[in-house]
C-alpha positions in Angstrom: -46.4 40.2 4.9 -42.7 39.9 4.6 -40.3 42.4 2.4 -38.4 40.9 -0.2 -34.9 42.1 0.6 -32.0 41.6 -2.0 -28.2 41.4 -1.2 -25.5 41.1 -3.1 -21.8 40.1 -1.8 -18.9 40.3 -4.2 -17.7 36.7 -3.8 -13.9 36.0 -4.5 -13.1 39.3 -6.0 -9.9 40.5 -7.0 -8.6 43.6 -5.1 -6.6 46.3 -6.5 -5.4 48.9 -4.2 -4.1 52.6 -6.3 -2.3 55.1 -3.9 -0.8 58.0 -4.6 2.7 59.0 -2.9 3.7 61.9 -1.2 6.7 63.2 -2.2 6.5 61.3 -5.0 8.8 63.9 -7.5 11.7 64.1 -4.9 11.5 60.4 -4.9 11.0 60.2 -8.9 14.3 61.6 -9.3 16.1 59.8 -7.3 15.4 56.6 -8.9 14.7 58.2 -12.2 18.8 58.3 -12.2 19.7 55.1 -10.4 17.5 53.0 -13.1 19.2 55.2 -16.0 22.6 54.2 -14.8 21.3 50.4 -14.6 20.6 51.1 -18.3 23.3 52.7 -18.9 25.6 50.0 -17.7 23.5 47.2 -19.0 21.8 48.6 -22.4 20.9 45.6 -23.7 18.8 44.0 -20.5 16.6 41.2 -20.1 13.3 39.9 -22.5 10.5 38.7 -20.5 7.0 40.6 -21.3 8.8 43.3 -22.3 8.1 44.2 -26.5 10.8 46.6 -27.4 11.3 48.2 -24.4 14.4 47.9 -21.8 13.7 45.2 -18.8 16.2 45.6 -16.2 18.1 43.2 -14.1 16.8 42.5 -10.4 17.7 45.6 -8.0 20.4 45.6 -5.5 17.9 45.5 -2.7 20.2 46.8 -0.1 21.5 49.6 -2.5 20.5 52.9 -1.0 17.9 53.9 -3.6 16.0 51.1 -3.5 15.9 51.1 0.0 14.8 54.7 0.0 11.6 53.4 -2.6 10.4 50.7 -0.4 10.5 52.7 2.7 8.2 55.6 0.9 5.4 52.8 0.3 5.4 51.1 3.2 2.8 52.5 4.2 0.9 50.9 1.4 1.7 48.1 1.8 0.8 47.8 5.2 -2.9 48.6 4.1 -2.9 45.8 1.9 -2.0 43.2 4.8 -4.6 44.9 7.1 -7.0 44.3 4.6 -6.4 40.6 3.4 -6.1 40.4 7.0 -2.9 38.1 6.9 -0.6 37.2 9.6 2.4 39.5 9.5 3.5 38.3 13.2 4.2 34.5 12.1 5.0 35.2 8.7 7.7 37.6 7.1 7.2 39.3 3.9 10.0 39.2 1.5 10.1 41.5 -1.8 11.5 38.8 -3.8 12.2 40.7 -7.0 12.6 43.9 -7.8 13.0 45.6 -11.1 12.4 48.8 -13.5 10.9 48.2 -17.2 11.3 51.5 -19.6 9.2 51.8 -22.6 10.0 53.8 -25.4 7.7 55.2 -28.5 5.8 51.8 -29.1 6.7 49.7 -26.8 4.1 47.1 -24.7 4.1 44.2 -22.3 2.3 41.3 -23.4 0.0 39.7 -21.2 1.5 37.8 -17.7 1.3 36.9 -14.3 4.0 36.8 -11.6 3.9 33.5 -10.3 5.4 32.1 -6.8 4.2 35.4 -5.5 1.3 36.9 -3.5 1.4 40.4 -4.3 3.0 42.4 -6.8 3.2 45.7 -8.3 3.7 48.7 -10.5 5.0 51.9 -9.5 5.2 55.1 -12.2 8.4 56.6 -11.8 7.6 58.7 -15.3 4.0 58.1 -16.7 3.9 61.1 -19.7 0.5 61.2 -21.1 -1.0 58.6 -23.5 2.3 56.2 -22.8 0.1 52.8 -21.9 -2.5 52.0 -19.8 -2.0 48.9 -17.5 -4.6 46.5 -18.4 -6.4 43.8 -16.1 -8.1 40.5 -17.1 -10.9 38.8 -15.5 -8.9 35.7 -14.3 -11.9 33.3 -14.3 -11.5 31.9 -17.8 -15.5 30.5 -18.0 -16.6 34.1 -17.9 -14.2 35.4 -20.4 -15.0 32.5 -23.0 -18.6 33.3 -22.7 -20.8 35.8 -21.9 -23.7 38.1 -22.8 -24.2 41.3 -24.6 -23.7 43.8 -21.8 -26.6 47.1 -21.9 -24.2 48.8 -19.4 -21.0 47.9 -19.1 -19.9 47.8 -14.9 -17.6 46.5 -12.6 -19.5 43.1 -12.2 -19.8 42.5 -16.0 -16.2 44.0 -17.5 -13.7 41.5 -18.4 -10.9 43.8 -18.3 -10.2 47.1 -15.7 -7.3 49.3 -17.0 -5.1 51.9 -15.2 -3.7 55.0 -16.4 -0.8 55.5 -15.0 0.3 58.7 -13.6 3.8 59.7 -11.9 4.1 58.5 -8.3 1.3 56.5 -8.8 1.2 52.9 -7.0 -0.6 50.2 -7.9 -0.9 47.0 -6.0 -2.5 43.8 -6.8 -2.3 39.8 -6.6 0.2 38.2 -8.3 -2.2 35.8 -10.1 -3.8 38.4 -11.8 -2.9 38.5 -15.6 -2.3 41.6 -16.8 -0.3 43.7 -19.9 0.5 47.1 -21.2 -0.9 49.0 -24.1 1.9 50.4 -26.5 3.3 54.0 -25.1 2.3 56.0 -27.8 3.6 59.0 -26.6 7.0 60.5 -27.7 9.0 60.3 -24.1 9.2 57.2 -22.0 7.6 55.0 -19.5 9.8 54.3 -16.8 8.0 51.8 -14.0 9.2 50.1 -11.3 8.2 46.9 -10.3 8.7 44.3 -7.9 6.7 41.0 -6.1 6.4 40.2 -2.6 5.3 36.7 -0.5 4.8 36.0 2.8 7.0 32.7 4.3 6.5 31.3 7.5 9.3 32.4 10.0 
């Protein structure tokens, strides 16, 4: 008589990859100042999914700081390519926007996506307790307009995943993933860097 044997595959999931970087307060303060003088010169910013709080213009990608930032993570990001397993030989990957959102006392970002992109990201450059959790949604729409009462909530039946961000915390996922930002509702602010990458054939 033959066992019964069960398997289960997770079938077009949707990765998100959390790393936490060394060094991370030397580097902190470093472009804790360079994104203050960006406000600084420019107080008014930009409005995109930003509610109240200050959305910067794109970095200066070949300024020194950001320079410094991207080489700290690299080695994230690497991880990510080996394990979507895509071809980094024939292809070159371009950060094509880079940019730093700060959040004051009530401030949130509404729901979004980063489009034209294949990966993008957050990184916490000051995450003070209780100042906004970034928030996931299940991108298949047929399971978020209908499902059933759930005995114990899981991974396979949660329609949203959410983040609590932490300094020198990065967080990398697909740029077709909506996601948002619960209101800071702390006293201090939120400062986060983020920026989007794709891969274009050489």
């Amino acid at each position: 008589m033959n066992k019964e044997t069960n398997k289960l595959d997770n079938i077009f999931s949707s990765p998100i990859w959390i790393s936490q970087i060394s060094n991370h307060k030397n580097l902190n303060s470093k472009m804790h100042k360079f994104i203050k003088d960006m406000q600084k010169a420019d107080p008014a910013g930009l409005t995109k999914s930003n509610l109240k709080g200050w959305h910067s213009n794109d970095f200066d990608l070949d300024a020194e700081e950001p320079r410094l930032f991207v080489n700290s993570i690299s080695s994230s990001l690497n991880q990510v390519f080996i394990d979507m397993g895509w071809d980094t030989e024939n292809q070159e990957v371009k950060i094509t926007s880079m940019w730093s959102i700060i959040n004051k006392k009530n401030s949130t970002n509404a729901r979004h996506i980063h489009s034209n992109n294949y990966i993008s990201a957050a990184y916490y450059v000051k995450a003070p307790d209780k100042c906004g959790d970034i928030v996931f949604h299940d991108p298949r729409s047929a399971a978020v307009f209908r499902h059933p009462k759930i005995s114990t909530p899981n991974k396979l039946n949660s329609n949203v995943f959410t983040i609590e961000p932490k300094d020198g915390c990065l967080v990398l996922f697909p740029s077709y993933l909506h996601h948002s930002v619960d209101s800071n509702r702390s006293d201090d602010e939120r400062i986060v860097i983020s920026f989007n990458i794709d891969l274009r054939i050489k």
